[in-house]
SEMAR-739395 format. One line per 3 residues: number of its first residue (from 1); their letters; for each residue x, y, z of C-alpha. Coordinates in steps of 0.05 Angstrom, whole numbers, plus 32768, in hexadecimal, padded with zeros to 4 digits. Each point is the difference from the previous one (the first is absolute). Layout:
// residues N
NUM	A	X,Y,Z | ...
This chain:
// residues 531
1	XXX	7DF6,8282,8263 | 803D,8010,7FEC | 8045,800E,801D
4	XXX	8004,8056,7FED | 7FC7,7FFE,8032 | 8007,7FC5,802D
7	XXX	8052,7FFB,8005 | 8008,8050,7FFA | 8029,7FFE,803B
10	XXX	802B,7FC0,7FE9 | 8034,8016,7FD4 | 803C,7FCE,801C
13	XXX	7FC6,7FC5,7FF1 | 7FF2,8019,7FCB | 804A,8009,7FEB
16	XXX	8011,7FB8,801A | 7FC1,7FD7,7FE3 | 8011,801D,7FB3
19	XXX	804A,7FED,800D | 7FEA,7FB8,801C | 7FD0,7FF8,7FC4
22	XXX	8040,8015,7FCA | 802E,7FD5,8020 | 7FCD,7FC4,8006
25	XXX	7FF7,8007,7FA7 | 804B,7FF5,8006 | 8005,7FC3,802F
28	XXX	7FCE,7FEA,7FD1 | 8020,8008,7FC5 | 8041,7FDF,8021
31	XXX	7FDA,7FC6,800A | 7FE3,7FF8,7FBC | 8049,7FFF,7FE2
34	XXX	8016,7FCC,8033 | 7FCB,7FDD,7FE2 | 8012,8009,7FB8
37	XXX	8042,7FEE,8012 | 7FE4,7FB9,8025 | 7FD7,7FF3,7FBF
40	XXX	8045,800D,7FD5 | 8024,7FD7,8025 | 7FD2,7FCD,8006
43	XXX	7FEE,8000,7FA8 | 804D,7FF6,7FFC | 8009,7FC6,802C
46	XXX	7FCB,7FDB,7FDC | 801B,8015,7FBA | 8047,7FE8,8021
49	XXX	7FD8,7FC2,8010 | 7FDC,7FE9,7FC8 | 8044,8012,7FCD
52	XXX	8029,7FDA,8035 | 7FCF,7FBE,7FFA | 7FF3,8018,7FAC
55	XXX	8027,7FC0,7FDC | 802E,8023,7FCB | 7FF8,7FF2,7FBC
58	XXX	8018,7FB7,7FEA | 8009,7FEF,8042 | 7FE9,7FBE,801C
61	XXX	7FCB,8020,8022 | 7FE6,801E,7FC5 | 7FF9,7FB6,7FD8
64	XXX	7FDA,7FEB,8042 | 7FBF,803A,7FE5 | 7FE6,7FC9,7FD4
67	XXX	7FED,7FDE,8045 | 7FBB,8022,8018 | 8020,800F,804C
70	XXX	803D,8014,7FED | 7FCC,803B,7FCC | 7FDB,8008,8035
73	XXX	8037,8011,802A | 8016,803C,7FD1 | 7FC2,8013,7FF8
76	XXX	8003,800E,804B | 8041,802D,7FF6 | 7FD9,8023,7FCB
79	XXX	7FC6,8014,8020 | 802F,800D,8044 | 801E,8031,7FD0
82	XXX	7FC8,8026,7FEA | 7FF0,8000,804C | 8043,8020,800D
85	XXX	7FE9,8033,7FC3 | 7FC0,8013,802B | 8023,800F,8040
88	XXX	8027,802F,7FDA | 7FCC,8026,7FDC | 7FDB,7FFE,804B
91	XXX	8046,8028,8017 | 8007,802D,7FC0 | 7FAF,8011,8009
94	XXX	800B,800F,8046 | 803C,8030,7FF8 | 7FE5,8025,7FCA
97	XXX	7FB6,8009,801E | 800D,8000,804E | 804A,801A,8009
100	XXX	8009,802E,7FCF | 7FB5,801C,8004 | 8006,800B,8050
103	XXX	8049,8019,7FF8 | 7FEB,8039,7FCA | 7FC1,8014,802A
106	XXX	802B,7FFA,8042 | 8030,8032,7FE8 | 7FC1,8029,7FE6
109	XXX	7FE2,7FFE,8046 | 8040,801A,802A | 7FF9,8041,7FD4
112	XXX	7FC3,800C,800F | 8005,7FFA,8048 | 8035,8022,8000
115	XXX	7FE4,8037,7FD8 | 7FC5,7FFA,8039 | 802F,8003,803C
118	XXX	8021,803A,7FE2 | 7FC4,8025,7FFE | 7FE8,7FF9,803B
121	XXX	8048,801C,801D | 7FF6,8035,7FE4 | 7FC4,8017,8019
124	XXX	8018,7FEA,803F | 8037,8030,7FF7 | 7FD3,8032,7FE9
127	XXX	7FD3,7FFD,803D | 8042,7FFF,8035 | 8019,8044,7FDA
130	XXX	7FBC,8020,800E | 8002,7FF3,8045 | 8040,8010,8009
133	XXX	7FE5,8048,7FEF | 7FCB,7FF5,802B | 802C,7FF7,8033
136	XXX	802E,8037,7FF2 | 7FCC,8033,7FFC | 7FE1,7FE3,8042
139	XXX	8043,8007,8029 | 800D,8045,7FDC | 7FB1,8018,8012
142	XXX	800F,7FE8,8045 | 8043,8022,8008 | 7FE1,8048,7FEB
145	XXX	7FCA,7FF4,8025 | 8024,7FFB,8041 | 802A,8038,7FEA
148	XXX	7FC0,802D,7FF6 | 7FE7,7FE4,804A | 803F,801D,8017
151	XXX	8005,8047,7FDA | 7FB7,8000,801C | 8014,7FFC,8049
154	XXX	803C,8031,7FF8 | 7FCB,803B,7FDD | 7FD6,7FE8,803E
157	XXX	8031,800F,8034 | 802D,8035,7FE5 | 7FBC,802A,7FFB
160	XXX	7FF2,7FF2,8050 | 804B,8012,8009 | 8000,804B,8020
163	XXX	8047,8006,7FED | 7FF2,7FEF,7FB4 | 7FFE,8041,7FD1
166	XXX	7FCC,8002,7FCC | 8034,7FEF,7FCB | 800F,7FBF,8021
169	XXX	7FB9,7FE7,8008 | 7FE9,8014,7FB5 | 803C,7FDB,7FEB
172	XXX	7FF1,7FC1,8025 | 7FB0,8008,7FF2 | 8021,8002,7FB1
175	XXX	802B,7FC3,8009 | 7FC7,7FDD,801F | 7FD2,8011,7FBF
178	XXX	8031,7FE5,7FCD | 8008,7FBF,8029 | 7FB7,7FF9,8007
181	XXX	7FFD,800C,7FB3 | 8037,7FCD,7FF2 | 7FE5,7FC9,8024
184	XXX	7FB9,8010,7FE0 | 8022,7FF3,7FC1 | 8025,7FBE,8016
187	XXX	7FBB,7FF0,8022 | 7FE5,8008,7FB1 | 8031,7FDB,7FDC
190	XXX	8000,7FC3,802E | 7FAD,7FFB,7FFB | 8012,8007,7FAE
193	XXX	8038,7FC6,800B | 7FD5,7FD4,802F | 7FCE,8002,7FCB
196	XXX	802C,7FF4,7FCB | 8012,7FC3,8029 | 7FC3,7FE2,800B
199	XXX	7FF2,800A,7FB3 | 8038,7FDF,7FED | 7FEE,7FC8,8036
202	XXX	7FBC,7FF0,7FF0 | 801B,8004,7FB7 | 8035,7FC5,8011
205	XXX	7FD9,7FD3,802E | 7FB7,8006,7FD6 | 8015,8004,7FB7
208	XXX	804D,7FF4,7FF8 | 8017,7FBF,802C | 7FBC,7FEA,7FED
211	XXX	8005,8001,7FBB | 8049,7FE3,8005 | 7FEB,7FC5,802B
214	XXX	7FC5,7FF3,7FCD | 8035,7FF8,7FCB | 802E,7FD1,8027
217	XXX	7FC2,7FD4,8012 | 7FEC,7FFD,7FBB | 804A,7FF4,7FED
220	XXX	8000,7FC3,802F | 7FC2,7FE2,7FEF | 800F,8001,7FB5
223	XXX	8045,7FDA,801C | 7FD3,7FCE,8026 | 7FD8,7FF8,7FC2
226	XXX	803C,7FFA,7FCB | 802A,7FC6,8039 | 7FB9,7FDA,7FFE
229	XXX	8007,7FF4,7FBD | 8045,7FF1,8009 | 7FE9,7FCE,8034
232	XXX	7FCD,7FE8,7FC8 | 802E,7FFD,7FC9 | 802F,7FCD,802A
235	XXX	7FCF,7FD0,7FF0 | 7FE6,8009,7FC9 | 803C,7FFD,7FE0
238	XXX	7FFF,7FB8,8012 | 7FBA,7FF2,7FED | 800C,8021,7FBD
241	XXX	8034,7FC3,7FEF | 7FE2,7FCC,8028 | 7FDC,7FE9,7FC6
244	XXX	803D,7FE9,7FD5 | 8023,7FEB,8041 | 7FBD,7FD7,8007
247	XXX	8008,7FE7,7FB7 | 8051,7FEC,8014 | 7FE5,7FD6,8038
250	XXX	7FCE,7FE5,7FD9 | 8032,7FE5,7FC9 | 8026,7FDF,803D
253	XXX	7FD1,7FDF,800E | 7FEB,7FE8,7FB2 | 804F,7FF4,8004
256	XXX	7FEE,7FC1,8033 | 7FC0,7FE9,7FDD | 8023,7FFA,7FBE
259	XXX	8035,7FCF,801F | 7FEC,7FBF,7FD9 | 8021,7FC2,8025
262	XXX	7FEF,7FD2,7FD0 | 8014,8027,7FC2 | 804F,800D,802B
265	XXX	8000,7FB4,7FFD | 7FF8,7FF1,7FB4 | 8027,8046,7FF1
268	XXX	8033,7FD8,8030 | 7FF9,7FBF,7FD0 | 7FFD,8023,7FBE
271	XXX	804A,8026,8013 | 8022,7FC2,8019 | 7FEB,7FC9,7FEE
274	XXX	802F,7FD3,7FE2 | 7FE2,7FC9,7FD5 | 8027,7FC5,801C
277	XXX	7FE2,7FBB,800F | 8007,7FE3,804E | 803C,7FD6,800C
280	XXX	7FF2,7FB4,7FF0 | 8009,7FBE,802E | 8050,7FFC,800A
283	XXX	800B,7FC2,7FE7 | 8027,7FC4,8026 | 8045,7FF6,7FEC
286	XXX	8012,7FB1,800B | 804A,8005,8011 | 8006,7FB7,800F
289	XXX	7FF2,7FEF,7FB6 | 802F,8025,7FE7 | 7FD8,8026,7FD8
292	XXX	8016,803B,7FCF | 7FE5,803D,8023 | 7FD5,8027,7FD2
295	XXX	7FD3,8035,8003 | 7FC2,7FF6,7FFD | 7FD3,8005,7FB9
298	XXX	7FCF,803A,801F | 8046,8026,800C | 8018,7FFB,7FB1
301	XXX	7FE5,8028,7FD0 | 7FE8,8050,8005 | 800A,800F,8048
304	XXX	7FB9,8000,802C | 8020,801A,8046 | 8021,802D,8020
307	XXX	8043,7FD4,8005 | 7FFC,7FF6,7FAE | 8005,8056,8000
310	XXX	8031,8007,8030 | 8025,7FC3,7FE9 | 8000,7FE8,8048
313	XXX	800E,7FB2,8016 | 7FC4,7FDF,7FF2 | 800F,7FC6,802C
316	XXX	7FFA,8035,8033 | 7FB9,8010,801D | 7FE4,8048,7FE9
319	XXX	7FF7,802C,8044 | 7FD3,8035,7FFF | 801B,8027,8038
322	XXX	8055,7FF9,7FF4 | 801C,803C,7FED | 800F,8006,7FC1
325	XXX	8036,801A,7FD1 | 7FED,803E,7FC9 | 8002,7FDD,7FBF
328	XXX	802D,8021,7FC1 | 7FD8,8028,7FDD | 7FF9,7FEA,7FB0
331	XXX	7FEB,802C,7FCA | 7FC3,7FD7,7FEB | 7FE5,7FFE,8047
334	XXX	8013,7FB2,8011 | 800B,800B,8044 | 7FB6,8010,8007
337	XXX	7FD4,7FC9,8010 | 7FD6,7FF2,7FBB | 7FC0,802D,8016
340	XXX	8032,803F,801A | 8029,7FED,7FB7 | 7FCA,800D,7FD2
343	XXX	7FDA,803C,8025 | 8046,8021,7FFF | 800F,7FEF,7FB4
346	XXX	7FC1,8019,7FF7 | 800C,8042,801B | 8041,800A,7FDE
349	XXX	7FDE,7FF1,7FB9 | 7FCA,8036,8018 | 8041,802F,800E
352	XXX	8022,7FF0,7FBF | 7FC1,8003,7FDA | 7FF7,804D,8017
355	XXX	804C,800C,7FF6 | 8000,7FE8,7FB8 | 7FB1,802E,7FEF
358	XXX	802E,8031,8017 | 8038,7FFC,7FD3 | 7FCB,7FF8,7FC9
361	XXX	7FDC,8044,800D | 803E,8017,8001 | 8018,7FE2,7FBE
364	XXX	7FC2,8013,7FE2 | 8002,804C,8012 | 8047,7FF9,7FEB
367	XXX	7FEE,7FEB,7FBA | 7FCA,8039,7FFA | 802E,8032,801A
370	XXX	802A,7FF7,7FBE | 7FCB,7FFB,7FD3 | 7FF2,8042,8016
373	XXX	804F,8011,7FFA | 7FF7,7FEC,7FB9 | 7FD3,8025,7FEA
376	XXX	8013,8040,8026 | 8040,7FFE,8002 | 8001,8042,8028
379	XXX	7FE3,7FE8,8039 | 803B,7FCC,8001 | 8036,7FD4,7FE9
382	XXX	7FE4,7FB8,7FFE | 8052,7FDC,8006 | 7FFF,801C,8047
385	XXX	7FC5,7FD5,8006 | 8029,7FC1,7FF6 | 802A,7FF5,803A
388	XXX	7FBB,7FFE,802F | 7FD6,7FDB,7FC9 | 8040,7FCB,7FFA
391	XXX	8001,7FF8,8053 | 7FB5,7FFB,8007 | 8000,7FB8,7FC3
394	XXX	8036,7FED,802D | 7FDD,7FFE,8048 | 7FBD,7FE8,7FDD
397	XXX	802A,7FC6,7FDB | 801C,7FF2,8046 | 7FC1,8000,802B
400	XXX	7FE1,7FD6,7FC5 | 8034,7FCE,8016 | 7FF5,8000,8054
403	XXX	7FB4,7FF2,7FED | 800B,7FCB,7FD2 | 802F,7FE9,803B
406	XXX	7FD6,8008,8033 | 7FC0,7FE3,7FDB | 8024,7FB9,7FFA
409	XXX	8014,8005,8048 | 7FB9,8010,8016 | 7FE8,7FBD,7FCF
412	XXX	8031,7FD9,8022 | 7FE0,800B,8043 | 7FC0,7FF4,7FEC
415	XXX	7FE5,804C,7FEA | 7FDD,8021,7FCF | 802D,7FE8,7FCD
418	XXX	7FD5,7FF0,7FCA | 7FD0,8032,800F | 803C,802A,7FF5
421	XXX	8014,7FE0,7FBE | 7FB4,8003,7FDF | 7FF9,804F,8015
424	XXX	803E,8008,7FDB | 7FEC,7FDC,7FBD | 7FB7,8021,800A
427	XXX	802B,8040,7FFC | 802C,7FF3,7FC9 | 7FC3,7FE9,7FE1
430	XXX	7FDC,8049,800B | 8042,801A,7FF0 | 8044,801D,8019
433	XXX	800C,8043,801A | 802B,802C,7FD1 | 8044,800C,8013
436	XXX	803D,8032,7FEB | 803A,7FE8,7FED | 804B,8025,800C
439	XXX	7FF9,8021,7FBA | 7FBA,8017,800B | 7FE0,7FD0,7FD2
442	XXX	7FB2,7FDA,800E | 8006,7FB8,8008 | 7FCE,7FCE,8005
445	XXX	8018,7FC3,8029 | 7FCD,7FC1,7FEA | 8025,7FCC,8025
448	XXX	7FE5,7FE7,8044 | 8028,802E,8035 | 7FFD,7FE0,8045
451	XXX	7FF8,8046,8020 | 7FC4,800D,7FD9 | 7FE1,7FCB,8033
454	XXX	7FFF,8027,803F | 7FFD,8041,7FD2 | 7FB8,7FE7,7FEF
457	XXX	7FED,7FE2,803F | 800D,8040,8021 | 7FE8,8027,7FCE
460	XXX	7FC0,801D,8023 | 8021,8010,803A | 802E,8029,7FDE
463	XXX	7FCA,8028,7FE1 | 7FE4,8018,8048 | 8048,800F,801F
466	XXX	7FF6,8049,7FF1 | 7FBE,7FFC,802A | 800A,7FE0,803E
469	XXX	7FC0,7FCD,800A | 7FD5,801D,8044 | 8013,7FD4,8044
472	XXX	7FBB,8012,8026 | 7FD1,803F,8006 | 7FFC,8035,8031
475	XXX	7FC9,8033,8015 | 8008,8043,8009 | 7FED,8017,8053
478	XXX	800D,804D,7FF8 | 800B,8031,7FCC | 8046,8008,7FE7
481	XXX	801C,803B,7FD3 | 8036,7FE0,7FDF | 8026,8042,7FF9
484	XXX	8050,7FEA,8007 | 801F,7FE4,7FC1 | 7FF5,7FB1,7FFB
487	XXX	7FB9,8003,8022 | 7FC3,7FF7,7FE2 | 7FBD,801A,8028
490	XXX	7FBF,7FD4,8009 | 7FCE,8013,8023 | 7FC8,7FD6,803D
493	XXX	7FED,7FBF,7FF1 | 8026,8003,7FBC | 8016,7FB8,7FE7
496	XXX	804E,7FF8,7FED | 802C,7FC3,7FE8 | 8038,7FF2,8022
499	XXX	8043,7FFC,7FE3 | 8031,8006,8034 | 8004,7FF3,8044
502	XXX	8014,802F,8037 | 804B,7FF6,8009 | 8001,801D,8048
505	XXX	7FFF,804C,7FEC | 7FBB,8003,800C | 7FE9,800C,7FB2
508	XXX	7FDE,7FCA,7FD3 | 8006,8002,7FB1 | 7FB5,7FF8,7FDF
511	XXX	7FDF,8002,7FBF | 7FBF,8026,7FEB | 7FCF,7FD6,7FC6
514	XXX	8023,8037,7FCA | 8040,7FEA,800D | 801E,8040,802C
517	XXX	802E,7FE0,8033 | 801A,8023,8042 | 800E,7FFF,8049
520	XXX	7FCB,8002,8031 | 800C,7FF5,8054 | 7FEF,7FCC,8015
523	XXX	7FDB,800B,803E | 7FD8,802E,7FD9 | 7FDA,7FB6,7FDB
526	XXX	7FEC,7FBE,8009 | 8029,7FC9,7FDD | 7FE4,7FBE,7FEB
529	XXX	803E,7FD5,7FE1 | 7FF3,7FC9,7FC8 | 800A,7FB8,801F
């Protein structure tokens, strides 16, 4: 069955059904865009939400990470991000393989009906101009005809008529001939024309509109074919990504089993705790005796409370839940309670330590940069050297002196002091780093420097700085190119170290076994942290 010989007689259904089927790829195609636009909207309100609930760097928020809900919590924002990521590639997939696709072919399809339509016109047109001969030749057939009837009838009686002369009826008997043979002729030409006609007709309705409708059924078909995979498309486009969506839902969820309750609790103690002893007994003050008023012995001596630090009225009782006033703050930290005082002297002798390798390095490129000025003395003048050789002895000489500072602080709270002070004999011992002086000369410095201490101590660490130490693992889910600058590519089930966390853009710094380092995304593996 088909509709050249089924529907030859339904050219306005026809005509209407192709139109209905065109303007339904359109609707569809509207709707597919007003998707798009939903899933847009939608991956940019989550972006908006996680950067708007993101702590910013050195915030308050961001010292809280150390705290395994407060990690967890990012790592929430971060996989909500990579979430927001696959709504967008869902809209960008769908525009590119269902919008654009149907628009193209849509516009290819109202051509060809078109082309179709105007076909069959014309052999519409073609047909009505044959019969409009047909028609003329009938009338004109007819017309002579009667005329030939009548020239007939005249001959007829004018040769009955006594009164006509011979001339008369020979002339009427002549006219009636040349009528006769007039109409014989129209009588030919509209039997040629009728069957012209019906030519011409059997030709349109059996072969032509036939073979037109044909073509716009197979035309609509193929459009019923092409929006079905449209229709297929719409979700497969979602399926296609529901895999790393499944893999962001799935980190949620590791998100919550990695909170550790107990571990918040001792991170809790380890950051704030403060080293004091309880408050003692309050002793009782006998004013009937008369009595000189002292303070008691547990209150003399190196201060064991809170009201010792803050140089509060000891005859006072301590509350724990009076607001209190923000101490001054003191250069060596002793305004801390004792445990906060020595983690944070710690951490600046870690800080100065690093400054003052750095100003070595420095020193020491310094003094090789004008050995080489000696001896090539075209590649430069070593004197210009001076000036940053003279400030680098200056700002080792003086971060020398905030260790040394710092390191009798820290053994006056109760630190690493002597630790300190036998890793910096063990390094004198093993011997002291050469240093330039302003004019360029080597000298060896064999007295006991207090900076040497921490220099030692922190010595190691110093020689992995260039080479960031791994934070966890991840494995590799899918295949990833690595094409842009500042990737690197891996490829499925591919095992990477972990050097940097995502920062909320969605990309996560790693390290292959060889040492190549680049960003990967981050949905695109799974990440295992070191504890």
């Amino acid at each position: 069955m088909d509709w050249g010989t089924d529907l030859w007689d339904q050219y306005d259904i026809i005509d209407k059904h192709t139109q209905s089927g065109l303007d339904l790829v359109e609707k569809y195609v509207k709707f597919v865009k007003e998707r798009t636009e939903i899933e847009q909207n939608y991956a940019k309100q989550l972006r908006n939400l996680t950067k708007k609930y993101s702590p910013k760097r050195g915030s308050k928020e961001e010292q809280e990470c150390r705290f395994s809900n407060h990690q967890s919590f990012l790592d929430i924002l971060n996989e909500m991000n990579d979430y927001a990521g696959q709504r967008e590639l869902i809209a960008e997939n769908m525009m590119m393989n269902i919008c654009i696709e149907l628009t193209k072919y849509l516009q290819e399809l109202k051509q060809e009906r078109k082309s179709h339509l105007s076909e069959a016109k014309r052999a519409q047109q073609s047909l009505e101009s044959t019969y409009k001969q047909l028609d003329s030749s009938k009338k004109r057939f007819e017309r002579e005809w009667r005329e030939a009837e009548k020239a007939a009838q005249y001959a007829e009686k004018t040769d009955l008529d006594i009164n006509a002369t011979k001339a008369d009826v020979e002339k009427a008997k002549q006219q009636a001939h040349m009528r006769s043979h007039v109409a014989e002729e129209c009588k030919n030409d509209y039997a040629a024309q009728l069957q012209k006609y019906n030519k011409e007709q059997g030709q349109f309705y059996f072969t032509d509109m036939p073979l037109i409708f044909n073509r716009l059924q197979d035309m609509d078909e193929r459009r019923v074919k092409k929006l079905a995979q449209g229709y297929v498309l719409f979700s497969d486009t979602e399926k296609h990504v529901m895999p790393i969506i499944g893999k962001c839902l799935d980190g949620i969820t590791r998100a919550g089993n990695n909170v550790n309750e107990r571990n918040d609790s001792l991170a809790l103690i380890e950051q704030h705790k403060s080293g004091f002893e309880r408050p003692g007994d309050l002793e009782f003050e006998d004013y009937s005796q008369g009595i000189n008023r002292t303070s008691s012995e547990s209150s003399l001596g190196t201060p064991k409370g809170p009201l010792d630090l803050l140089g509060k009225n000891r005859s006072k009782p301590f509350w724990l839940f009076s607001k209190k006033s923000k101490p001054t703050v003191t250069e060596d930290f002793g305004h801390l309670p004792p445990e906060q005082r020595r983690k944070r002297l710690q951490q600046k002798l870690e800080e100065l330590a690093k400054e003052l390798q750095k100003e070595t390095d420095q020193s020491e490129a310094l003094g090789k940069m004008k050995d080489v000025y000696e001896k090539n003395p075209q590649m430069g003048d070593p004197a210009s050297l001076a000036p940053q050789i003279n400030q680098t002895t200056q700002n080792m000489e003086r971060l020398r002196g905030e260790l040394s500072k710092y390191e009798n602080w820290l053994a006056e709270a109760g630190g690493r002091g002597d630790t300190l002070r036998h890793s910096m004999q063990s390094f004198n011992n093993n011997g002291a780093h050469d240093t330039y002086s302003p004019d360029g000369a080597h000298s060896d410095e064999g007295t006991p420097d207090p900076s040497q201490a921490i220099y030692a101590e922190f010595d190691d660490d110093f020689e992995e700085e260039e080479l960031a130490a791994p934070i966890g693992q991840c494995t590799a889910l899918y295949n990833f190119p690595g094409s842009s600058e500042g990737t690197i590519s891996m490829q499925e089930g591919e095992v990477l170290s972990v050097v940097e966390e995502d920062k909320g853009d969605g990309w996560t710094r790693v390290r292959r076994s060889n040492g190549d380092e680049g960003y990967i995304p981050t949905s695109y593996v799974s990440i295992t942290l070191n504890k």
